[in-house]
C-alpha positions as CSV (number, residue, x, y, z in Angstrom):
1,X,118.5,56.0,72.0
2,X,115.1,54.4,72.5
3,X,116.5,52.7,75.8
4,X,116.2,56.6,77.3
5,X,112.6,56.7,76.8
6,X,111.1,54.8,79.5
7,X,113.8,56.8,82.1
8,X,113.0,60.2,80.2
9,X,109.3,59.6,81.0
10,X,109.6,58.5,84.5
11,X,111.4,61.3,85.4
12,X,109.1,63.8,83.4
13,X,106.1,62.4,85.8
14,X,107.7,62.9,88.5
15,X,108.6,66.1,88.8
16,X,105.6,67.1,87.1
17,X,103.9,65.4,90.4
18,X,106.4,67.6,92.5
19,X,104.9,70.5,90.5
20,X,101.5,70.1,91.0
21,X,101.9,69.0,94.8
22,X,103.6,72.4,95.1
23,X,100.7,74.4,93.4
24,X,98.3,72.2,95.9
25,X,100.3,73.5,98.8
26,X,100.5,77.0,97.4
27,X,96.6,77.5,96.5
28,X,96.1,76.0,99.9
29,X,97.8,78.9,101.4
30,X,96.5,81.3,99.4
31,X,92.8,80.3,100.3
32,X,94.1,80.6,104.2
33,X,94.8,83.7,103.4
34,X,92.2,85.1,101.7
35,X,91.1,88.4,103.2
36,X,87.0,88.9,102.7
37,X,85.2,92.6,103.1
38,X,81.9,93.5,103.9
39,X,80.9,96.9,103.1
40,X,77.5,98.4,105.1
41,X,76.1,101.8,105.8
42,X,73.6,103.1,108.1
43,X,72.1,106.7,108.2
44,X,75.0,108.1,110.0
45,X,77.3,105.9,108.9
46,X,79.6,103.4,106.4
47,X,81.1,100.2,108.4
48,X,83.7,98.0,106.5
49,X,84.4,94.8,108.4
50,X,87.6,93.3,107.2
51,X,88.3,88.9,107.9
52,X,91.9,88.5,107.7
53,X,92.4,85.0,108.7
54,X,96.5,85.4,109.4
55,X,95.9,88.4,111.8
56,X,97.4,88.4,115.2
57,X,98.1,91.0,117.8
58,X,101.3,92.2,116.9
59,X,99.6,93.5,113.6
60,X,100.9,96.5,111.8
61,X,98.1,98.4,109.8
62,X,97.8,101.5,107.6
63,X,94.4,102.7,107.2
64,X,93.5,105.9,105.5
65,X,90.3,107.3,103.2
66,X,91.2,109.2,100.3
67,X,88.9,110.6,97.7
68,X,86.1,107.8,99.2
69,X,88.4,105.1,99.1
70,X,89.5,103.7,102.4
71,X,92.9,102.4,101.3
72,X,94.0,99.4,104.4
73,X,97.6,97.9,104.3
74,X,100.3,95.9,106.4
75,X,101.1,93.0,107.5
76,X,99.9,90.3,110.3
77,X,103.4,89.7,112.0
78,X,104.8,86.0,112.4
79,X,102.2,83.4,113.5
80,X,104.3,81.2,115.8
81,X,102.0,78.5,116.0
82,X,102.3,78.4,112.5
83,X,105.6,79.1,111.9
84,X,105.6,81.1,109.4
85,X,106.4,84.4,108.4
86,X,104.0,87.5,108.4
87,X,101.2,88.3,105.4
88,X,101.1,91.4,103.9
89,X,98.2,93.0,102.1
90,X,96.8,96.0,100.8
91,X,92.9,96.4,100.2
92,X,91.0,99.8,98.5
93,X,87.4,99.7,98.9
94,X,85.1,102.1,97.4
95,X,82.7,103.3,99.7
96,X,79.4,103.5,99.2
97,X,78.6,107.3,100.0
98,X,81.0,110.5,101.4
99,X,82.5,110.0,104.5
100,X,84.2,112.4,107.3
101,X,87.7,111.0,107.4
102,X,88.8,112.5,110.3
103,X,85.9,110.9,112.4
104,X,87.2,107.5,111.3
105,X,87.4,105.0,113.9
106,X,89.1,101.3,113.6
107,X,89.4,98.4,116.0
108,X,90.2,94.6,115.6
109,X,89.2,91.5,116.8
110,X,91.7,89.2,117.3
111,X,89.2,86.4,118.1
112,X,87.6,86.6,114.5
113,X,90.2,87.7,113.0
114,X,88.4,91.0,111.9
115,X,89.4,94.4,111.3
116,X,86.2,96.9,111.6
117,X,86.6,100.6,110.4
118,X,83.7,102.9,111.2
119,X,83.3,106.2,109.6
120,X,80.7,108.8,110.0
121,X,78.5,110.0,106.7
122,X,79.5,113.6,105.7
123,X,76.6,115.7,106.0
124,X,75.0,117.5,103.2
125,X,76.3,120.6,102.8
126,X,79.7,119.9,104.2
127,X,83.0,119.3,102.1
């Protein structure tokens, strides 16, 4: 039985190679897809700027506040330069201070990549 040893360990390094090529290739697509958020407020208002490197034009996007938390979700279409298949996501951030919902206003840049949601401060005194 000793004779299997040497073709039990060869094979045991190489798929363990296969494995960790594949984790390589995985985190490496997980890192071009890593969404980043920036959360800012002036007097008047809170601005969250959203990177979403997979993003394209034929994005589909849910964006919504809720108890001061703008909830964003959906998913960037197929990149086909790429080829490959769309990336979904779903991000809560906490804002910083209350916020009129209904005055909300989103656009995207396709050229960076960036989703930007504007909302207007609620006023004191208002619910």
């Amino acid at each position: 039985m000793g004779w299997l040893r040497p073709w039990f360990e060869s094979m045991l390094y190489e798929e363990m190679g296969e494995m960790w090529l594949e984790m390589e290739r995985l985190t490496h697509d997980l890192d071009q897809n890593r969404t980043s958020v920036r959360c800012e407020q002036t007097p008047t208002e809170v601005v969250v700027r959203v990177d979403i490197p997979s993003l394209n034009p034929r994005h589909e996007m849910d964006v919504r506040v809720e108890d001061n938390v703008l909830f964003i979700s959906g998913s960037t279409g197929r990149d086909e330069e790429r080829e490959r298949m769309q990336c979904r996501f779903t991000l809560n951030v906490y804002l910083p201070a209350p916020v009129e919902p209904s005055g909300m206003v989103t656009e995207m840049d396709p050229e960076a990549k960036r989703l930007i949601v504007r909302l207007p401060k609620r006023m004191i005194g208002n619910k």
